[in-house]
N, C-alpha and C positions, 0 to 999 in steps of 0.2 A: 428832489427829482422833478425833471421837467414834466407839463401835462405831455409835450412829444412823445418823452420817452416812455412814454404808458402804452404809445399807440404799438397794434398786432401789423406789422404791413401782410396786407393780400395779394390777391391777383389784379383784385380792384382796387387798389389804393387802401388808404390806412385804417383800422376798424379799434372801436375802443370797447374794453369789457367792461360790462358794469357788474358792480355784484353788492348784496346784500346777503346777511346771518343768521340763522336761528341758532342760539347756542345754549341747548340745552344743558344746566347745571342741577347736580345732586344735590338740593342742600343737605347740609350738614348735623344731622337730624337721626337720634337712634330708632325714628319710631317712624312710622309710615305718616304718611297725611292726612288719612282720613279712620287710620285705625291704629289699635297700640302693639301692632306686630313690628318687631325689629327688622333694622337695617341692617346690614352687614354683607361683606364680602366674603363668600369660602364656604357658605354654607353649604351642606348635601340640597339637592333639589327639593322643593316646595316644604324647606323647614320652618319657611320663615313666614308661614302665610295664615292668618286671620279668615272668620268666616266672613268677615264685610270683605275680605281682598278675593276672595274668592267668590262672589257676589253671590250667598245663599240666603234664599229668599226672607223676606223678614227685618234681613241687616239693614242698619242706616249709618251712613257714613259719619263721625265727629272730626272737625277740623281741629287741626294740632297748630295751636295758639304761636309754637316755638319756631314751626316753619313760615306762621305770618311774620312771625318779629323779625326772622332771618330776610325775606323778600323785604320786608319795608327796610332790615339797615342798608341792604344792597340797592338799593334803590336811591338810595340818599348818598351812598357813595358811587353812585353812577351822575350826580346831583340832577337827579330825576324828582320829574313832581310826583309824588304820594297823594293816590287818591282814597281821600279817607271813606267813601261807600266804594266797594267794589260787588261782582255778582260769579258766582259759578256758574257755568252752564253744561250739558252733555252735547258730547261732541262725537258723535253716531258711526261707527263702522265697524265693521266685524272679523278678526283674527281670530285664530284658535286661541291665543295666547291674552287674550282682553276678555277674561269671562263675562262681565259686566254687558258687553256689546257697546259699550261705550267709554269712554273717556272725561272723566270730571276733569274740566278745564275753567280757562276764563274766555271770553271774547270780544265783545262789543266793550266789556267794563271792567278792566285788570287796575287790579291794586298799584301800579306802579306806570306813570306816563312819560312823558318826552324826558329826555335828559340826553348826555353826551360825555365820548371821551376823547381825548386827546391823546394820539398814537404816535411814539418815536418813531422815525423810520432810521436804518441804517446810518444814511450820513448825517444824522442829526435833526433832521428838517424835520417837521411836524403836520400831523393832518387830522381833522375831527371826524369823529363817526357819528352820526346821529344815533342815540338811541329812541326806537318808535314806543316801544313797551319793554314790561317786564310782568307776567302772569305765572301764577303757581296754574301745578298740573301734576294729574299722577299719573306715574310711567307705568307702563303693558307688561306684562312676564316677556316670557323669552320660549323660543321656539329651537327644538334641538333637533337637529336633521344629520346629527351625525355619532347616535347613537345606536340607531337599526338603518339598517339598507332599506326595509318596507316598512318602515314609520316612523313617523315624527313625534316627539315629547315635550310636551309642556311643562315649563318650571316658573311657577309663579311668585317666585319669590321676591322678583323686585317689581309685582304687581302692587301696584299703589305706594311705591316709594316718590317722596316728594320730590319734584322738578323745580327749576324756575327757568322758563324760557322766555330770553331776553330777544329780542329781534331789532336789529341794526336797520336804517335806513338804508337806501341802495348810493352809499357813499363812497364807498371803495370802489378805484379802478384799476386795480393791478393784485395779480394773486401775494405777492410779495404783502401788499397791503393787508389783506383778508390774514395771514399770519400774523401778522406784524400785530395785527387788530387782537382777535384773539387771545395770543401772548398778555397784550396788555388787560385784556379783560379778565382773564385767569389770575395774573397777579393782583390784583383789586379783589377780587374775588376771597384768594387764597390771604390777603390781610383782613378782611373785614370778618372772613371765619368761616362765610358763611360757605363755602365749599372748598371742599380737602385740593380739586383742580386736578384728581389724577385719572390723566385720559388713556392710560392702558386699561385701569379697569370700567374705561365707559360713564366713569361721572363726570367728567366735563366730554362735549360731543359737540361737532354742528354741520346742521343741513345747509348746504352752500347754494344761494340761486343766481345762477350765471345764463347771464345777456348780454349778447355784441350790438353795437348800432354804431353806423359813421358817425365820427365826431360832429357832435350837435344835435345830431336828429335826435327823435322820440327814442323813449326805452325800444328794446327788441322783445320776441318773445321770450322767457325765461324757462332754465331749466335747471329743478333741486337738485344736487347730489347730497344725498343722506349719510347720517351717520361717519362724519370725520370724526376720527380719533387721533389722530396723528398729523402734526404741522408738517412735515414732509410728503406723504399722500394728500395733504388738503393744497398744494403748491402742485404740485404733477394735475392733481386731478381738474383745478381749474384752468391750468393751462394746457390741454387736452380738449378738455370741453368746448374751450373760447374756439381755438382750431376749428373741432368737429362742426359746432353751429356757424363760423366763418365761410370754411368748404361746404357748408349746404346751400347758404346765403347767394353764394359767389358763383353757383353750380344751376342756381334760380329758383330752388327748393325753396321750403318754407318750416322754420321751424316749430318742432313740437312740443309744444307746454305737458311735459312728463318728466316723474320722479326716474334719479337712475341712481346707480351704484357706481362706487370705484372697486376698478378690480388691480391690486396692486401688483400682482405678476406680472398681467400684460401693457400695466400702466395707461388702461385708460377705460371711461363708464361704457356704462350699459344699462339700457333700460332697463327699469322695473316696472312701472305700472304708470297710465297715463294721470297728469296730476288733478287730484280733485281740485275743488274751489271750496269756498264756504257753504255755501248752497246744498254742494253734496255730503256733508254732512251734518245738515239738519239741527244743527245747534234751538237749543231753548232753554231758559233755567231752569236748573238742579231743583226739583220741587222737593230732594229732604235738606235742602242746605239752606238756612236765610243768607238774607243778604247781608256781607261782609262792611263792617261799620267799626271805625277806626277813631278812638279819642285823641283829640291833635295833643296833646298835654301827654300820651303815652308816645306819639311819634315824638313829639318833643325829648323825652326821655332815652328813648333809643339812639337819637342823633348826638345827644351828651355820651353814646357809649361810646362814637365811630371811634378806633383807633386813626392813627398815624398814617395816611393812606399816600402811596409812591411817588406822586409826585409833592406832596407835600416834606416827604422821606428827603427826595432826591435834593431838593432846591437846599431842607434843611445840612445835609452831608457837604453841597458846597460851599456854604456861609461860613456852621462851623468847624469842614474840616478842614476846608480851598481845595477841595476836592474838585477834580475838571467836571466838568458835565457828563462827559463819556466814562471815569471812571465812577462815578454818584450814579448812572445808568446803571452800570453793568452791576454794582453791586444791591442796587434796593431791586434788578427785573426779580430776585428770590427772596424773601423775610426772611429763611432762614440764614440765608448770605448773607445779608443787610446786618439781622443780629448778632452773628460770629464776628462781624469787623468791627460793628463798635464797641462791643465786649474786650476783643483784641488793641483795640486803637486807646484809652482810656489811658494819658499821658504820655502816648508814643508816636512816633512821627508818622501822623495818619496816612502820608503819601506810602511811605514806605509800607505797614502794614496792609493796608489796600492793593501793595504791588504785589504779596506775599500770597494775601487772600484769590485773587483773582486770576495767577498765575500758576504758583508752584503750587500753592494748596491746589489748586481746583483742577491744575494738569494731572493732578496724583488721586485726586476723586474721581475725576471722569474716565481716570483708564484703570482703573478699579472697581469703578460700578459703585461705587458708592457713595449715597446721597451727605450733604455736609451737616444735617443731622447726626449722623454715624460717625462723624470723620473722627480718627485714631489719635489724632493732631486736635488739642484744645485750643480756645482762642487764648488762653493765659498763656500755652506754651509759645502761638506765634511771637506773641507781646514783649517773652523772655527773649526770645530770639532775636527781635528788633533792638529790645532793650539792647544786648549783645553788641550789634552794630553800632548803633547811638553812641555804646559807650567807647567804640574803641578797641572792642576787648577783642574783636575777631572782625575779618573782613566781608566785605556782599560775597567775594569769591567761597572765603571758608566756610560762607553762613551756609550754602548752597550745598555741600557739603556735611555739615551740620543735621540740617534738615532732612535729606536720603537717612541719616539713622533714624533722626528721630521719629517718621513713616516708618521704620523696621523695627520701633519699640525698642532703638537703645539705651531711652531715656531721655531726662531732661535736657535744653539745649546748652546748657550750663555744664550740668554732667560730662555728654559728650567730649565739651571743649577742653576739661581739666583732666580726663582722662586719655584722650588721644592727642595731648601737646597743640592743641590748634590755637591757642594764643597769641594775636600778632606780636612781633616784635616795635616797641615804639621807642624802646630805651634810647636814647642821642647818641650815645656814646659806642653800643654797639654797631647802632647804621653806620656811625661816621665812620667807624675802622674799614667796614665795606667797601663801603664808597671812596675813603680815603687809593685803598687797596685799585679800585677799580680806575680811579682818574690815574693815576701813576704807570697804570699797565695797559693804558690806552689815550697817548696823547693825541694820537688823531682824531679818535671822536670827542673828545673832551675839547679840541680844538672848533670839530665842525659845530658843536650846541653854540659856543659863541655868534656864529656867520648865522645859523639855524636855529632860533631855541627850540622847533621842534622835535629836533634832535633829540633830545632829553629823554625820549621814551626809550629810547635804549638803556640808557643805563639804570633805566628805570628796572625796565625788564629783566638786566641781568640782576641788579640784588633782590629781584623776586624769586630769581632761579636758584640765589644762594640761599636764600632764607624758607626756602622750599614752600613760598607763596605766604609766608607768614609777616613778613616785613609792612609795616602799615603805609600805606600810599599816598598818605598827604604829609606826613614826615618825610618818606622818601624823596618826595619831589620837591619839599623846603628846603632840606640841606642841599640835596642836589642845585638848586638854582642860585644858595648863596654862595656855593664851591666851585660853579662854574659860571658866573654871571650872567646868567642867562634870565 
């Protein structure tokens, strides 16, 4: 993608977006961060809450050793610097829903510093994101406005469930990017463990800050929208925004450094509250927490855990499968896609099961709603199926075929084929009587493949018609070309 094609045209000439991330991640973690009240989704309201999460007086917060180890492997698979003293601090403001009145955060000194990713875009081409940090943090309860008409309810259950917000450089200049960006971070994320990445329920999330300015000049002034969940509303909402501050710019206005929301009915924000700075939140260190002190010899240890991480994945799938680039993309963007094809692929013609996997399987998941965890279809089954073709035994056409039962549970792909006659025909001596039959009752076209050898697809076609699509196609067209010289 061109840096042109990035640009908004205005009324004034051409305007570039800038934009930077906060993307807030669950880690991965049964236990809260600072207390040993469980995590989980589904619970009845405030089942899940401790008297340190409910800040009653007395309590003191214990930091939970397993979400530091989680922050430090992500951090290493972001190849970010680990910083081995880090500090908490309270980060000051007041909701119904943050008993506490504050916020155990990091600020000035987060356990994880610069590092960076490397983001596919569509056509291939490639772009880095700076990473600025990476700081643990415990999340606010939740606020329920649509339980009584005259009152609001607090449910504090995922008060003090562990955070890790990672915050991106202002690198990205196109919303397409900020997806793109994302995506990639979620998958990294969702190999290292360290979060599940499922942003329907709110554990993966992020606050977007978008700012126009003509190409060159200084940033502009910026403006958060909170709480994306969704890659589709995080694309509308930034390119809405860039607009709105565009038409104020262009208008002579001046824009306003304030948080806002996306409202996805009407497809575009609206403020919420003008945005703080640091300042107004009064940060100092957590005086019941020490300060955070890191054995290089345990980060050492942690980095011997990292698994297999996606670009490592992907390079590895073209080496040894000759896997394209675009299909080694599309299958490691999900580990658990990634693992169902090499499970599947283990002695079988990788391209092929990789077309299987990314296609027909995944067209019959997504309009099913079902994740490839679930799928009804094993990767041993794909593999038999390949097998199948590889050998001979049935064509790509019948395999297709094949496959709609076996999504209907009619059994193995094997099964299928022996019981409803779907094995090609390859016998020589059967094709030839075909064939023989079809040149004799047709010398004209047996004449035109001579002048044409393209021709030949006819008579191709027709002993596929006699063989009721069962006739194998690279036999067909050997005899065919030595009976008609072509």
């Amino acid at each position: 993608m061109s840096e042109t094609s990035k640009l908004i045209e205005g009324r004034t000439g051409p305007w570039e977006i800038v934009l930077g991330l906060e993307v807030h991640a669950q880690v991965a973690s049964r236990a809260k961060l600072f207390s040993g009240a469980a995590v989980g989704f589904g619970a009845g309201p405030n089942e899940q809450v401790s008297l340190v999460d409910a800040a009653m007086p007395g309590m003191l917060p214990v930091i939970n050793r397993y979400c530091v180890e989680q922050a430090v492997k992500t951090g290493l698979g972001l190849k970010a610097q680990i910083n081995l003293k880090s500090r908490f601090d309270r980060k000051n403001y007041f909701y119904p829903d943050l008993p506490q009145g504050y916020q155990i955060s990091q600020y000035q000194h987060p356990i994880v510093g610069e590092g960076e990713v490397v983001v596919e875009r569509d056509d291939g081409t490639t772009f880095t994101v700076g990473i600025e940090r990476l700081h643990l943090e415990q999340d606010a309860g939740k606020s329920l406005h649509d339980q009584d008409p005259n009152a609001t309810y607090v449910d504090l259950n995922r008060a003090g469930t562990p955070l890790m917000e990672i915050v991106s450089k202002p690198d990205m200049r196109a919303a397409d990017e900020a997806v793109a960006y994302v995506k990639k971070l979620r998958t990294i994320l969702i190999y290292i463990g360290s979060c599940d990445g499922d942003m329907e329920k709110g554990n993966l999330r992020a606050d977007v800050n978008v700012s126009v300015r003509k190409p060159g000049a200084p940033f502009g002034t910026r403006c958060e929208i909170k709480n994306m969940n969704s890659f589709r509303f995080m694309q509308q909402a930034i390119e809405y925004e860039a607009r709105r501050q565009i038409e104020i710019l262009e208008d002579g206005g001046k824009v306003a450094q304030e948080t806002r929301l996306f409202d996805p009915g009407r497809g575009e924000t609206r403020s919420m509250r003008s945005k703080e700075e640091a300042d107004d939140y009064r940060y100092f260190p957590d005086p019941d927490l020490l300060p955070l002190e890191l054995d290089p010899a345990w980060v050492k240890r942690i980095e011997q855990t990292l698994p297999e991480l996606p670009d490592a994945k992907k390079a590895r799938f073209q080496a040894q499968y000759g896997l394209s680039a675009y299909d080694a993309g599309v299958l490691i963007a999900e580990q658990a896609r990634a693992d169902f094809f090499e499970a599947a692929a283990k002695g079988r013609d990788a391209k092929l099961v990789a077309n299987w996997v990314t296609n027909d399987l995944a067209a019959k998941l997504s309009a099913g709603g079902v994740e490839i965890e679930n799928s009804p279809i094993f990767p041993a089954a794909v593999a038999e199926l390949v097998q199948l073709i590889e050998d001979g035994v049935i064509s790509s056409k019948i395999a297709k075929d094949v496959f709609e039962r076996m999504w209907l549970g009619e059994g193995s792909a094997s099964a299928i084929v022996e019981r409803q006659g779907l094995r090609q025909v390859s016998d020589s001596g059967a094709l030839e009587a075909i064939i023989d039959r079809l040149i004799a009752a047709n010398p004209g076209q047996a004449a035109a493949v001579k002048a044409k050898p393209q021709a030949i697809g006819w008579f191709v076609g027709q002993v596929m018609r006699e063989t009721g699509g069962k006739a194998n196609p690279a036999a067909v067209n050997q005899l065919l070309r030595g009976k008609l010289g072509a």
